[in-house]
C-alpha positions in Angstrom: 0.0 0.0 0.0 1.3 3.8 -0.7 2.6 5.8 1.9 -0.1 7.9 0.8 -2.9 5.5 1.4 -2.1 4.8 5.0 -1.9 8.1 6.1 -5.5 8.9 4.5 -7.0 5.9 5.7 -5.5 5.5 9.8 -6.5 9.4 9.1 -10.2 8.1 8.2 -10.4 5.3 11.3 -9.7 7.4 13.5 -11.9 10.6 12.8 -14.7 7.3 12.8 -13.1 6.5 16.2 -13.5 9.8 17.5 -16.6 10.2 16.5 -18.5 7.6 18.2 -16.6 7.8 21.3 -18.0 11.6 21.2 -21.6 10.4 20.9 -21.6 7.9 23.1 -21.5 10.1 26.1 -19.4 7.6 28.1 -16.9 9.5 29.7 -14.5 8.7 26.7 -14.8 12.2 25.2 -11.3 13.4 26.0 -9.7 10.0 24.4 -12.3 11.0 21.5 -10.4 14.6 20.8 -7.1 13.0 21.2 -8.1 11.0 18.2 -9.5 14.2 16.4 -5.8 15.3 17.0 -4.3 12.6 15.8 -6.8 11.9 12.5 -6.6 15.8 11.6 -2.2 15.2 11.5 -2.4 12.0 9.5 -5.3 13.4 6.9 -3.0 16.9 6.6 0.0 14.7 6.0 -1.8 12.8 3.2 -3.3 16.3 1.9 0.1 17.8 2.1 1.7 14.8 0.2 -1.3 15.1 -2.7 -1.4 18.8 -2.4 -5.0 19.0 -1.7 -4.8 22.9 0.1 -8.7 22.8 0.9 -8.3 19.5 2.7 -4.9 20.5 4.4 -6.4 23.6 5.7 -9.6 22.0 6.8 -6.9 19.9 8.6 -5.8 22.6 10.8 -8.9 23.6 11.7 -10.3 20.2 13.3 -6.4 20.2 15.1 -7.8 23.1 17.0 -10.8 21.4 17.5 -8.8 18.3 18.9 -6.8 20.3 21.2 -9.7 22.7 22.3 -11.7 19.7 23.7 -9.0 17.7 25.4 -8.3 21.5 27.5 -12.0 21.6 27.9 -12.5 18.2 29.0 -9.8 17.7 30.8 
């Protein structure tokens, strides 16, 4: 598989990760944005690499996200 690929699609499990952890209200929610983080890094490293600019940017925007509900939950 690309180098490409696997940054797009750990990048994709674990925004899917995140996402249910976040609405299932179990107390998981601060794992759940420290997954945000970590999907938001490994999509903008596969948008960087395939010079998608929308997605990269898009990218930095959900990292705030991330790091705004791990202080928040915290």
């Amino acid at each position: 598989m690309k180098t490409q690929k696997v940054f797009e699609w750990l990048g994709v499990a674990t925004a899917i990760i995140y996402s249910l952890l976040v609405a299932s209200n179990t107390g998981l929610e601060f794992l759940g944005f420290g997954l945000l983080l970590t999907s938001s890094a490994l999509i903008g490293i596969w948008a960087y690499l395939g010079k998608h600019k929308g997605i990269l940017l898009l990218q930095f925007f959900y990292a705030t996200a991330g790091v705004i509900g791990m202080i928040r939950w915290q």
